[in-house]
N, C-alpha and C positions, 0 to 999 in steps of 0.2 A: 933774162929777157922778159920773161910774164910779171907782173907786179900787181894784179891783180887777178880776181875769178870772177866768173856769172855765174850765180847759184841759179838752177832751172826747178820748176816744179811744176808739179802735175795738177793731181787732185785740190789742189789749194788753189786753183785757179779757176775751179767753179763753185766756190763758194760765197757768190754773189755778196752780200752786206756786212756779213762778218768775215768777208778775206782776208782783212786789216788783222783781224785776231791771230788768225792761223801764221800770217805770215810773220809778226811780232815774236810767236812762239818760235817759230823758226828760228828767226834770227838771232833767239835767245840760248836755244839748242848748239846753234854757228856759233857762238860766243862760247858755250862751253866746251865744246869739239877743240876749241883752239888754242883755250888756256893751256892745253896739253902738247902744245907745240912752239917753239922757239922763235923768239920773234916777236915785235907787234903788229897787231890789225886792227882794222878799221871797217864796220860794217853798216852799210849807206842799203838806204829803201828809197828806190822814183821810179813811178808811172810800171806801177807791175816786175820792177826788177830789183834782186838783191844783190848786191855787191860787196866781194870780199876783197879789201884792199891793201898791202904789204905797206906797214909803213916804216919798216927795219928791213935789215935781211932775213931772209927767212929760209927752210931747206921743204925746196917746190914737195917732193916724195912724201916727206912726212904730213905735210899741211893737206895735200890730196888724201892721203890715207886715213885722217883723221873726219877730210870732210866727208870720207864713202860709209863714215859710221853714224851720218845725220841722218836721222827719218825725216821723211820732207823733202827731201834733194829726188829728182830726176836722174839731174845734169850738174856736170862740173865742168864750165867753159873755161880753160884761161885763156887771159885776155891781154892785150898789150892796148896802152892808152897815152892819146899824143894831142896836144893842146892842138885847137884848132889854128892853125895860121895860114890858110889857104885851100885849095885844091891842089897844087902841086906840090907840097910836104905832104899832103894827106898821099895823095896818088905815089909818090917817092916813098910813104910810111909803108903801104901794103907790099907793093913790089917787095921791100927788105926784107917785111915778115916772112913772104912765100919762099923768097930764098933761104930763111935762118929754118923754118920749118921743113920743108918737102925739098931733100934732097935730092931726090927722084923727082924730074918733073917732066916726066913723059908721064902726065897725068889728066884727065879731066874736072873742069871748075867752070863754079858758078858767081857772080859776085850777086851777094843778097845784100843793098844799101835798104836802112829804114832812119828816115829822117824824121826822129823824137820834135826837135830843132826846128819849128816852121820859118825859120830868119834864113836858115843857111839857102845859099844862091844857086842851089842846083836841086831838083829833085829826086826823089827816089828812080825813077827811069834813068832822068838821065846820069845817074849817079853807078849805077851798073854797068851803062854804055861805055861812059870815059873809062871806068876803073878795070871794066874787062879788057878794052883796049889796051890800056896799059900795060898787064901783065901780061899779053899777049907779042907788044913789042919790046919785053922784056927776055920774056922767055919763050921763044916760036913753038916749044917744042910742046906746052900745052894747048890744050882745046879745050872749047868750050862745047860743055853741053848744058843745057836748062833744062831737062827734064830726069837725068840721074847722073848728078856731075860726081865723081870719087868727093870732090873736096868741095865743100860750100862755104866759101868767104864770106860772112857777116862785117858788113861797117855798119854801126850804131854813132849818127850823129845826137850826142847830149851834148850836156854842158864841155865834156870833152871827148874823144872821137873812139870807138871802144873798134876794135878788131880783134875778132876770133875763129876759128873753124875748127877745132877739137871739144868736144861732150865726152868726157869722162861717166861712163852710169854712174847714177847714183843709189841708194836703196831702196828709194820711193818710199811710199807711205805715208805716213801722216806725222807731223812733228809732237816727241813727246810732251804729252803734258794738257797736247787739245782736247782730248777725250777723257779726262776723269782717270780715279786709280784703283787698283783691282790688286788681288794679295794671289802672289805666287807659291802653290802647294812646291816648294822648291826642295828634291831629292840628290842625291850624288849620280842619277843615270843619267842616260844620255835622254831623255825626252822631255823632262820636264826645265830643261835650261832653254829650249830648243820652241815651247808653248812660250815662256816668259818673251823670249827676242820679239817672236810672231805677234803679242798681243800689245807688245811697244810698239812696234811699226805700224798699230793701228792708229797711234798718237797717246795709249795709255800709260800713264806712270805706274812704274812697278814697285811693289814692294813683296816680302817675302818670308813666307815661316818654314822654319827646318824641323825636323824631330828626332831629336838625340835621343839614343838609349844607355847611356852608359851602365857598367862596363861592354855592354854586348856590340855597341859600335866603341872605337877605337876615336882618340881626339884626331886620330891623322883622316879619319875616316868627317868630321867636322871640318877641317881645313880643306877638305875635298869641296865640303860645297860652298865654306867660303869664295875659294879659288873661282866656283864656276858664278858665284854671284860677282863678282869682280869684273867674272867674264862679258857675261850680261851687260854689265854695267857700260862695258864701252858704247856699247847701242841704245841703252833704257837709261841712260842716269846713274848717279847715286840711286843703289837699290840699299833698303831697311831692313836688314835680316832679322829675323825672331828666332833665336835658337830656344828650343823647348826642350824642355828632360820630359820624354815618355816612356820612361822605362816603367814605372809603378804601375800605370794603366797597361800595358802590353804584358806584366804577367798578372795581372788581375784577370784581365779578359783570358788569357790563356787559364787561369787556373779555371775558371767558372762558366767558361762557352766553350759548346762542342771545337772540338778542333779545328774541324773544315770550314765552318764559320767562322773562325778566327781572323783572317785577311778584313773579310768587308767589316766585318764587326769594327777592327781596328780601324779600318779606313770612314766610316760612319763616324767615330771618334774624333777622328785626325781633321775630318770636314770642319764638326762642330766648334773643334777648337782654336780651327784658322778661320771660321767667319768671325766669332768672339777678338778676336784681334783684330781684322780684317773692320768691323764695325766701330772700334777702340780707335781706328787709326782712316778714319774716312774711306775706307775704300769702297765702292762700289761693285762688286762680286767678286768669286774666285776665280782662279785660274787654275788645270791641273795639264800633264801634260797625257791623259788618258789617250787609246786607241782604240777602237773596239775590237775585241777579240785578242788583242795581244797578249792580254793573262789573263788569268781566270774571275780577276776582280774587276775586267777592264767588258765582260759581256754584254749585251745590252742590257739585260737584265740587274747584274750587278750595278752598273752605274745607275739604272733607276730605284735601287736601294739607296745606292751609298746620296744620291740628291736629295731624298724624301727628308734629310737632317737638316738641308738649308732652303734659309728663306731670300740669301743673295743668288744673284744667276751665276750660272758656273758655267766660265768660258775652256774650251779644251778645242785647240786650235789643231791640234794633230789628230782629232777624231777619225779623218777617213785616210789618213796615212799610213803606209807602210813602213816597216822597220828601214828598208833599204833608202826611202827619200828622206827619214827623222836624220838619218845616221847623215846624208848628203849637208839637209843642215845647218846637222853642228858642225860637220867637217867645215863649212864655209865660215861661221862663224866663229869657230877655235875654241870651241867646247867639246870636242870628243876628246883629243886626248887627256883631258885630266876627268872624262867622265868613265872613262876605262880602268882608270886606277883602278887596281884591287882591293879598296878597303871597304868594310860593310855597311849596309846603307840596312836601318832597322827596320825597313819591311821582310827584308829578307830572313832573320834570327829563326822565326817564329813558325815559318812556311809551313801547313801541312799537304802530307803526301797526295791527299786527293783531295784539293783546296771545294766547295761548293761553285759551281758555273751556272746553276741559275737562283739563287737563292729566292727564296718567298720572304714578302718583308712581312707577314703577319708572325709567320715563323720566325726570322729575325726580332723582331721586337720580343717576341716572347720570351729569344734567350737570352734576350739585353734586362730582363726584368730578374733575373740573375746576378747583375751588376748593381740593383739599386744600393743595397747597404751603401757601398764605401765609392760609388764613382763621381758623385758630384764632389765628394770633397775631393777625390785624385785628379778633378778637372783642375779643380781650384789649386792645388799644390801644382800641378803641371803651368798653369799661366803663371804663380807667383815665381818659377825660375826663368823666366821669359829673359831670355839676356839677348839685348840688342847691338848688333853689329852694322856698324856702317860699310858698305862694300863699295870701291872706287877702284874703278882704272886709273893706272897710274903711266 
């Protein structure tokens, strides 16, 4: 029945002079949502509306589900569309739809006409009058209400006659790619897959660095976070994995700073060497999926250590969350369960018992002067294993 959608959008509809950009992105966003589904489409921009249109067959469930993974989307209208030849095929078109649609029609409706079209011979008034009319002596057993009808029939006279009344949500936010790209600290837990989605939907491009330790993380324990950039990817893009071997720096730092310092230590580290990529590869700041209080490297105090090493902004979108709404989510987005797996993520190897929870960075640094001998060259051997992975939904 539907052979086309209205893409609906929010925030991209106050953005006065540069609208055109935002929505272009969009549409570009729609076009790759779609390559992922069966079928061809067609996608048309007039007077503030995008439209996605079936030009094969297509399978409705998937092609929705693909467009609920567009940033930018509100709304997901479909829409049935019928060449204009009249008022009474038009008036005969809705009547059919109501009936193929609302089986139950002990209902309340509205008809909302907006005539695009200043040529067609009836106006918007009277365009609600006749057409409520009609379904009215189609079907007695609906009413009409104008102030909170269940169902609101939209007719859109354009170049052809658009009818719809289902809005599908969409994910809102901003289409990727309108705001610049920023390097995801991306780990095998659950919260930092969970920061990368959130800092997409603000229209950012993601890209992303891992830090392997082998032997002390496991390759199934790497395929872990491939998996979850994959995951990502269905909402951000192709995301640009950076796998790193830090295993040499992680026992360096271990043999030569106190223990309890050992977390921030390495996480100071870990910063330094995803902005150095991060810079390599256009991105404009990091991203981690920090909380405050959540672990003992996540205090406020620790995070104003582990920042004092960068000079990009560090976006950490789950700052004032709780475990219980990270965990929500990734449930919605289908990153928990491969963030649960059990394989070791090398933060974890190294853990000491009474980790420091407020560290002093004067102190810090002093036992970072510890590491001069051999750590710039272990930065430099840590980037020269940089092995890049493309991550795609497939």
């Amino acid at each position: 029945m539907f052979r086309a959608f209205l893409i609906k959008y929010a925030e991209i509809g106050v953005k006065g002079k540069n609208k055109y950009l935002f929505e272009e992105a969009l549409a570009q966003q729609i076009k790759y949502a779609l390559k992922r589904c069966e079928g061809e489409f067609k996608i048309t921009r007039t007077d503030g509306r995008i439209y996605v249109h079936a030009l094969s067959e297509f399978d409705y469930d998937e092609t929705v589900d693909n467009l609920k993974t567009v940033f930018g989307i509100s709304g997901i209208c479909p829409v049935v569309y019928i060449e204009d030849e009249g008022y009474e095929k038009l008036a005969a078109a809705l009547v059919a739809y109501v009936d193929k649609v609302y089986e139950d029609k002990n209902i309340t409706f509205k008809v909302h006409a907006r005539r695009a079209r200043k040529n067609y011979p009836m106006n918007s008034m009277e365009l609600n009058r006749e057409l409520g009319g009609a379904i009215l002596d189609a079907f007695p057993q609906m009413r009409v209400d104008v102030h909170h009808p269940e169902v609101m029939l939209h007719v859109e006279i354009r170049e052809k006659i658009y009818l719809y009344s289902m809005e599908i949500p969409g994910p809102g936010g901003m289409p990727v790619g309108s705001n610049g790209k920023a390097m995801l600290l991306l780990s095998g837990g659950i919260d930092s897959p969970v920061a990368g989605y959130m800092i997409a939907k603000r229209g950012v491009k993601i890209d992303a660095v891992y830090f392997h330790a082998p032997p002390y993380t496991s390759d199934r324990a790497k395929q872990k976070v491939v998996d979850l950039a994959k995951l990502v990817s269905r909402y951000a893009g192709p995301v640009y994995l950076h796998v790193i071997n830090f295993t040499d720096i992680q026992l360096y730092i271990y043999e030569k700073c106190p223990h309890e310092e050992f977390t921030i230590i390495m996480r100071r580290y870990m910063m330094k060497i995803a902005e150095l990529i991060a810079k390599q590869n256009d991105c404009l700041g990091l991203i981690t999926g920090e909380s405050i209080g959540q672990v003992a490297s996540q205090t406020v105090q620790s995070l104003a250590v582990t920042n004092e090493v960068c000079s990009l902004p560090v976006f950490r979108p789950l700052i004032g969350f709780d475990k219980m709404e990270i965990v929500e989510v990734s449930e919605k987005i289908g990153t928990y369960e491969t963030s649960i797996l059990p394989y070791e993520d090398c933060c974890t190897i190294f853990v000491a018992k009474h980790p420091v929870t407020k560290p002093n960075l004067n102190v810090i640094k002093r036992h970072e002067q510890n590491l001069e001998e051999k750590i710039e060259e272990l930065v430099q051997k840590a980037l020269d294993t940089d092995e890049l992975i493309v991550a795609k939904w497939t």
